[in-house]
C-alpha positions as CSV (number, residue, x, y, z in Angstrom):
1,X,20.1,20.9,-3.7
2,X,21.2,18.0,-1.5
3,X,19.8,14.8,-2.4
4,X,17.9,13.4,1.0
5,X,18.7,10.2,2.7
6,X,15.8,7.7,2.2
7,X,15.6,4.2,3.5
8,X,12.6,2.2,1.8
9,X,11.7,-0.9,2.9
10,X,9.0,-3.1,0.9
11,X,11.0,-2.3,-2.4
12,X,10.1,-5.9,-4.1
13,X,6.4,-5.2,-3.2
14,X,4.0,-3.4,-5.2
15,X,4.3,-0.1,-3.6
16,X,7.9,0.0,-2.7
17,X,8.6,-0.8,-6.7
18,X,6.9,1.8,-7.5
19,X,8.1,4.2,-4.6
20,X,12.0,2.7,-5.6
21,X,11.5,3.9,-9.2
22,X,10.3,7.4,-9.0
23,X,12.7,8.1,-6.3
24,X,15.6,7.3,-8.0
25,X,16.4,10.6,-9.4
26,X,15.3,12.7,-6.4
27,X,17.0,10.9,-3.4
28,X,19.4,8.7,-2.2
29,X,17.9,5.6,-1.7
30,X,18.7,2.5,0.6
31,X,16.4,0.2,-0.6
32,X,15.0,-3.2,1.0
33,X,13.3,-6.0,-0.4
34,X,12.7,-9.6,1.0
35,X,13.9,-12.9,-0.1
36,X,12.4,-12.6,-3.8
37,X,14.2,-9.2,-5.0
38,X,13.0,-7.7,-8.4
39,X,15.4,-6.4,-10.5
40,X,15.5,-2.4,-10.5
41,X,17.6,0.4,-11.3
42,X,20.2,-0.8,-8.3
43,X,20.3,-3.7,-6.7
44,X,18.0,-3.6,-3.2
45,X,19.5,-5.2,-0.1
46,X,17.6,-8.0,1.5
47,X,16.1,-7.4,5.2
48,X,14.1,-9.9,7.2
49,X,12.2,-7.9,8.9
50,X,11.5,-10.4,11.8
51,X,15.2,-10.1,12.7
52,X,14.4,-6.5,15.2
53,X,17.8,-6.4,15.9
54,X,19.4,-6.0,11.9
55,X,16.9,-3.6,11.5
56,X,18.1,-1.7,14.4
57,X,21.4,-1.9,12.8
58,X,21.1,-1.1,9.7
59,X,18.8,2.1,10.6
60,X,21.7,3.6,12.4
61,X,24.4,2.0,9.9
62,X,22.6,4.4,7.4
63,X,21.2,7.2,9.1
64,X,18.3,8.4,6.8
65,X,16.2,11.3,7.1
66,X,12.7,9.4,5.9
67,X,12.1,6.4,6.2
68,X,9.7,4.5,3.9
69,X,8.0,1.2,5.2
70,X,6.2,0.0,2.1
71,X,7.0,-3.3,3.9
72,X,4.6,-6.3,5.3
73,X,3.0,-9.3,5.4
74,X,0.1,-9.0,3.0
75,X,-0.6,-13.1,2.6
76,X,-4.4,-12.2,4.5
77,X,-5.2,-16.1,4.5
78,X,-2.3,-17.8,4.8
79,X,-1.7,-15.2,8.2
80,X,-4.2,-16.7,9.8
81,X,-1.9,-19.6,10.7
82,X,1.2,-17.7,10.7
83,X,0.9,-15.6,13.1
84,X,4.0,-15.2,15.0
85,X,5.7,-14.5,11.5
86,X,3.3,-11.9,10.5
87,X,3.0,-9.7,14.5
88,X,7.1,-9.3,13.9
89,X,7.1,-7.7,10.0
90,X,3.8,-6.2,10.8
91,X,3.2,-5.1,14.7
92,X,6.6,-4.9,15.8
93,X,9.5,-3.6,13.0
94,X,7.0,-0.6,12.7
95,X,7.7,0.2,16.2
96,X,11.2,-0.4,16.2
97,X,10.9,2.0,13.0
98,X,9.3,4.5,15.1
99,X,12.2,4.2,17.8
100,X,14.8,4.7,15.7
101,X,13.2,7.2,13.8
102,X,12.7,9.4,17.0
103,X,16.0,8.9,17.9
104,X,17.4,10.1,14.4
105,X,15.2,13.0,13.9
106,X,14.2,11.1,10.6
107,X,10.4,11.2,9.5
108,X,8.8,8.0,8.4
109,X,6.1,7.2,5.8
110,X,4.2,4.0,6.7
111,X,1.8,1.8,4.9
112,X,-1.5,0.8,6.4
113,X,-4.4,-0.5,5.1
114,X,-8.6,-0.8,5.1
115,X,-8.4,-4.1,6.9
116,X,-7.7,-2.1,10.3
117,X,-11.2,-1.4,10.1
118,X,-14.5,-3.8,11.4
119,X,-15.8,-3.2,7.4
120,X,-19.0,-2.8,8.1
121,X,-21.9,-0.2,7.4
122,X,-22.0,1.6,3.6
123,X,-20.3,4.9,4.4
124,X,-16.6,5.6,3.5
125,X,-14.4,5.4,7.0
126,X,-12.6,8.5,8.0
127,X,-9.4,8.2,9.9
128,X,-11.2,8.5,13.5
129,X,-13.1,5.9,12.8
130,X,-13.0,2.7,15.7
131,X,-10.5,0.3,14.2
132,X,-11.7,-3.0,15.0
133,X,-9.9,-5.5,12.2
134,X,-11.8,-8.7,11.6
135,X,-8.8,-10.8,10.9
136,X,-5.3,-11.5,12.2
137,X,-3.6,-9.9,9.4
138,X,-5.7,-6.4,10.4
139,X,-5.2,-7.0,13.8
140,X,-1.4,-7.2,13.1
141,X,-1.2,-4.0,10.9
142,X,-3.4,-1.7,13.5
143,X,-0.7,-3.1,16.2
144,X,2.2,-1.6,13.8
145,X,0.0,1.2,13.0
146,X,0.4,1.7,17.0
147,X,3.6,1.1,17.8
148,X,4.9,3.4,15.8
149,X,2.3,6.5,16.6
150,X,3.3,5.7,19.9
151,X,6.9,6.1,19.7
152,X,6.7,9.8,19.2
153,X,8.5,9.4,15.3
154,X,6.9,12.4,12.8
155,X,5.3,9.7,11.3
156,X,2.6,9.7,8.6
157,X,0.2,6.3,8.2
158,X,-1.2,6.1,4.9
159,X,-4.2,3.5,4.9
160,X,-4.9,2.1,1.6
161,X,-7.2,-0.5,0.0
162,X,-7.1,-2.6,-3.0
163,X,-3.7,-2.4,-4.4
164,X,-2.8,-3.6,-7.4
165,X,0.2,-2.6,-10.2
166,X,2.1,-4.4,-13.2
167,X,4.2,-6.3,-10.7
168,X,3.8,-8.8,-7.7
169,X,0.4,-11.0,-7.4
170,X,-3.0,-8.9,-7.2
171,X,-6.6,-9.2,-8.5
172,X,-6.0,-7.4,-12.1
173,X,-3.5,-9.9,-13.1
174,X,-5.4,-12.8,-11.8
175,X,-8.2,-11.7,-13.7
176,X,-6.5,-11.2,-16.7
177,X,-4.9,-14.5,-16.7
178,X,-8.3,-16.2,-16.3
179,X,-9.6,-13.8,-19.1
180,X,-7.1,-15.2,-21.4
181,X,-7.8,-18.5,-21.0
182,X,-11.4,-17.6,-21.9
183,X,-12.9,-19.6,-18.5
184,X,-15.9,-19.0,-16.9
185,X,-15.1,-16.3,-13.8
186,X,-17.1,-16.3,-10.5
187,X,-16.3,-12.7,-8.3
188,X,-17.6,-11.6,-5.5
189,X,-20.3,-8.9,-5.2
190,X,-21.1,-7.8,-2.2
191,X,-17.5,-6.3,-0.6
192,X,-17.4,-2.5,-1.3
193,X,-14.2,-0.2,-1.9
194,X,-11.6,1.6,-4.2
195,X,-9.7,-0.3,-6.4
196,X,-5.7,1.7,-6.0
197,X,-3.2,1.6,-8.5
198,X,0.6,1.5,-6.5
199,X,0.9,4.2,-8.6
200,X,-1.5,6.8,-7.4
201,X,0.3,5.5,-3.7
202,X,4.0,6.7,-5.0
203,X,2.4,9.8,-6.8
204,X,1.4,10.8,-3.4
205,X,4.6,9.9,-1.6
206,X,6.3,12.1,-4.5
207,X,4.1,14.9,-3.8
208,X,5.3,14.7,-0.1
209,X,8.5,15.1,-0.6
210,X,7.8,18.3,-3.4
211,X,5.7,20.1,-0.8
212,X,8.7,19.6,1.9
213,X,11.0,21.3,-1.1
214,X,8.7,24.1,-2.2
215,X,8.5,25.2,1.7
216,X,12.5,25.3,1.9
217,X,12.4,22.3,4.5
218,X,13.5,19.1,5.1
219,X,12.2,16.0,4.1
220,X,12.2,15.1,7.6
221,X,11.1,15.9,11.2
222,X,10.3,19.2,11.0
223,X,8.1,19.7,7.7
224,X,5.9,16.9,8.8
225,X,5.8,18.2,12.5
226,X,4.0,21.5,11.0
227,X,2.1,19.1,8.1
228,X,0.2,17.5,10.8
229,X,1.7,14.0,10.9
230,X,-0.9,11.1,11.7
231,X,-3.1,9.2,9.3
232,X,-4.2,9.6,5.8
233,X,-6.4,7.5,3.4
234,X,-5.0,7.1,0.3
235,X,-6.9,5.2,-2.6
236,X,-7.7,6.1,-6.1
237,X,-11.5,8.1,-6.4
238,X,-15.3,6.6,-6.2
239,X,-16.4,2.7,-4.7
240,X,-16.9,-0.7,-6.6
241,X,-17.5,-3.5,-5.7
242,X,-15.1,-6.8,-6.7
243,X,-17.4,-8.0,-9.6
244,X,-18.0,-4.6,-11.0
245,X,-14.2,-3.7,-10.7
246,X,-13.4,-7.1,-12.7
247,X,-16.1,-6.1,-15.3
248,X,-13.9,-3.4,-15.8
249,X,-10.6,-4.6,-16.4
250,X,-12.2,-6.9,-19.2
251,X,-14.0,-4.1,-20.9
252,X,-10.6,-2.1,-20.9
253,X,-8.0,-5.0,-21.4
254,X,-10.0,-6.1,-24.5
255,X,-9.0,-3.2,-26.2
256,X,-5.8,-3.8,-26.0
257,X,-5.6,-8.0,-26.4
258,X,-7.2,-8.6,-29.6
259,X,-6.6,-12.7,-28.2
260,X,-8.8,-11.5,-24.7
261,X,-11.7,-13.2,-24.7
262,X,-13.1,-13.3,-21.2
263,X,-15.7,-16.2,-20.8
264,X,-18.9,-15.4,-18.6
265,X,-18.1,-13.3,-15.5
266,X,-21.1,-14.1,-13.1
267,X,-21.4,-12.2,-9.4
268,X,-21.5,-14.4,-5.8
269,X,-22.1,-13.8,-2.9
270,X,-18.9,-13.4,-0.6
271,X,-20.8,-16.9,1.7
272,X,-20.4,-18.8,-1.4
273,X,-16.6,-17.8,-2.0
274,X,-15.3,-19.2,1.3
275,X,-11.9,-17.8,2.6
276,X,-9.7,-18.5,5.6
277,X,-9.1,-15.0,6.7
278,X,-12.6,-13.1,6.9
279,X,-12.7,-10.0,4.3
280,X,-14.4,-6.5,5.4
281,X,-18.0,-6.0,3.5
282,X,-17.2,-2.2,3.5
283,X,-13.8,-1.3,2.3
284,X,-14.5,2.5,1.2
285,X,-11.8,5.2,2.8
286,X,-12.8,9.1,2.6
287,X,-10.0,11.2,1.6
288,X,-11.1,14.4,2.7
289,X,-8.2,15.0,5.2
290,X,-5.9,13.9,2.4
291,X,-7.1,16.7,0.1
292,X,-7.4,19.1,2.7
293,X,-4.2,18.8,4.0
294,X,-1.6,18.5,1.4
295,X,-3.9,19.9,-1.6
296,X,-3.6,15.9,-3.2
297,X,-6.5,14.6,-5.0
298,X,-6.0,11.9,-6.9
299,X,-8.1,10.2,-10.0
300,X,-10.8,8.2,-10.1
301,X,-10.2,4.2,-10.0
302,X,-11.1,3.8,-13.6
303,X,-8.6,6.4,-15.2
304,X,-6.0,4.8,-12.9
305,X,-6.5,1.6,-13.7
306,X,-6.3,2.3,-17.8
307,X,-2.5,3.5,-17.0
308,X,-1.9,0.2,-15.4
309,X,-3.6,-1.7,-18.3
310,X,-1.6,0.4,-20.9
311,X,1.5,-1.1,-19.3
312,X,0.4,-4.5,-18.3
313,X,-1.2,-5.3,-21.4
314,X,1.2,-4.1,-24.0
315,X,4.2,-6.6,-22.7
C-alpha cells in the first residue's frame, strides 16, 4: 500500500517526537522542528512558524495529505510578555494550516489543550463546553483552535492536558531531578486533571491513521469528513491533582533508582506558589466522544506514566 504524505510540525516537542518516531515506518514524513532540533531517525527541517509566508511555501512545496501540527508555544509564563511571538505560532499558522489544508484536500491533526477552558467548577469539560482561557497563552491556542475550524480544513483538534514524556522540559523530569538531589519539594494541591504521557497522544494519532486503512480510505479529506472531524479530548484515564501526581512518580521511580531518595514532599496551596501566567483550578477533560467515536480508550494515568518511568529511569 502507498505510503501517505505527512507533514508534522512540532517534531522537537514532546508530542511531535513521539508522533515522528512511530510514523516512521508507516508514512512519508516531512518533519519540522524549531531552532533546537533533537536528533531522530532523519534529520527534521527547521520552520519558524511566525514566518506565515514559508509555511505557505513549504505546504505547497510538499503537498501532504495530513498534516500534523504538534507545534506551539507552550512557555505559559514567559507568554504573558511575549505575546506577539506566541498569537503568530499559536493563533495564526493554525489558520494558515487550515487554508492550505482546504485548498490541498489534505486533512490536519491539531494539538490543543485544557488551558482553552475558564478551569473552573470539579466536573470533567466536554468539548461544548464555553472556552473562556484565563491566560494569554489559552487565549492564543482557542484563537488557533479557531482559525483553523473556520477555514473549512477536515480538521481534527485534539485538546490535551498535562503532557509529559522522556524528552523536552515537563513536571516528571523536574520532579525527578529534585528527587535525586534528596531536597525538600513543595507542589501544588489544589489544580485538578490527567497527567498524559506523549505517548498515549501518538498512540491515538496511530490509531487514526489504522482506522483510515482498515476502511479502505485515505488518510485524508474524506475518511475524516465521514469520522466527524471537530474536537476531541485526549488525556490518559482518571483526575489528580499536582501533589498527588508527584507522589506518584516518587513511589514508582524509587523502584527503579536505588540512589532516589526524594526528601519531604509537602502540598500548597496554588496562592502560595505565585506564577505569572494564571493556571486553571479544574483541568479534567471527559473523553466520552473520544471513545465513542473512533472506539479509543486509553489507560489510566498511572499505567502510563510507569511506561515513561521504565524509559526515563533506566538511562
Amino acid at each position: 500500500m502507498r505510503r501517505a504524505r505527512v507533514l508534522l510540525t512540532g517534531a522537537s516537542g514532546q508530542v511531535g517526537f513521539e508522533i515522528w518516531q512511530s510514523l516512521q515506518l508507516r508514512s512519508e514524513v516531512l518533519a519540522l522542528g524549531g531552532p533546537s532540533l533533537r536528533p531522530g531517525p532523519r534529520p527534521a527541517r527547521a520552520l519558524n512558524l511566525e514566518d506565515g509566508a514559508a509555511l505557505r511555501s513549504l505546504l505547497r512545496e510538499f503537498k501532504p495529505e495530513l498534516i500534523i501540527n504538534a507545534a506551539a508555544y507552550t512557555a505559559v509564563d514567559l507568554a504573558e510578555s511575549k505575546e506577539p511571538e506566541v498569537w503568530k505560532i499559536n493563533a495564526v499558522a493554525p489558520g494558515i494550516i487550515g487554508e492550505e489544508a482546504k485548498s490541498l484536500g489534505a486533512a490536519v491533526i491539531h494539538f490543543s489543550s485544557d488551558y482553552v477552558y475558564p478551569g473552573t467548577g470539579n466536573l470533567a469539560y466536554q468539548e461544548d463546553a464555553k472556552p473562556e482561557p484565563c491566560n494569554v497563552y489559552g487565549r492564543s491556542k482557542l484563537a488557533g483552535d479557531l482559525a483553523l475550524l473556520q477555514s473549512g480544513a477536515a480538521a481534527v483538534i485534539l485538546r490535551t492536558s498535562w503532557v509529559y514524556s522522556p524528552h523536552g522540559h515537563n513536571f516528571v523530569k523536574t520532579m525527578l531531578r529534585l528527587g535525586l538531589q534528596s531536597r525538600a519539594i513543595r507542589v501544588v494541591s489544589d489544580q485538578f486533571g490527567a497527567p498524559t504521557s506523549a505517548a498515549t497522544v501518538a498512540q491515538v494519532v496511530g490509531l487514526f491513521l489504522e482506522q483510515g486503512r482498515q476502511a479502505q480510505a485515505s488518510v485524508a479529506e474524506n475518511w475524516l469528513r465521514e469520522k466527524l472531524p471537530g474536537i476531541y479530548h485526549v488525556s490518559d484515564r482518571g483526575e489528580t491533582s499536582w501533589f498527588e501526581f508527584a507522589r506518584e512518580i516518587f513511589r514508582q521511580a524509587c523502584s527503579y533508582k536505588q540512589e532516589f531518595e526524594p526528601g519531604s514532599l509537602s502540598p500548597i496551596p496554588t496562592s502560595e506558589y505565585p506564577t505569572a501566567a494564571r493556571r486553571p483550578q479544574n483541568s479534567r477533560l471527559a473523553l466520552a466522544k473520544l471513545e465513542s467515536t473512533f472506539r479509543i480508550q486509553t489507560p489510566e494515568w498511572q499505567t502510563a506514566l510507569g511506561f515513561a518511568l521504565s524509559s526515563m529511569c533506566s538511562t
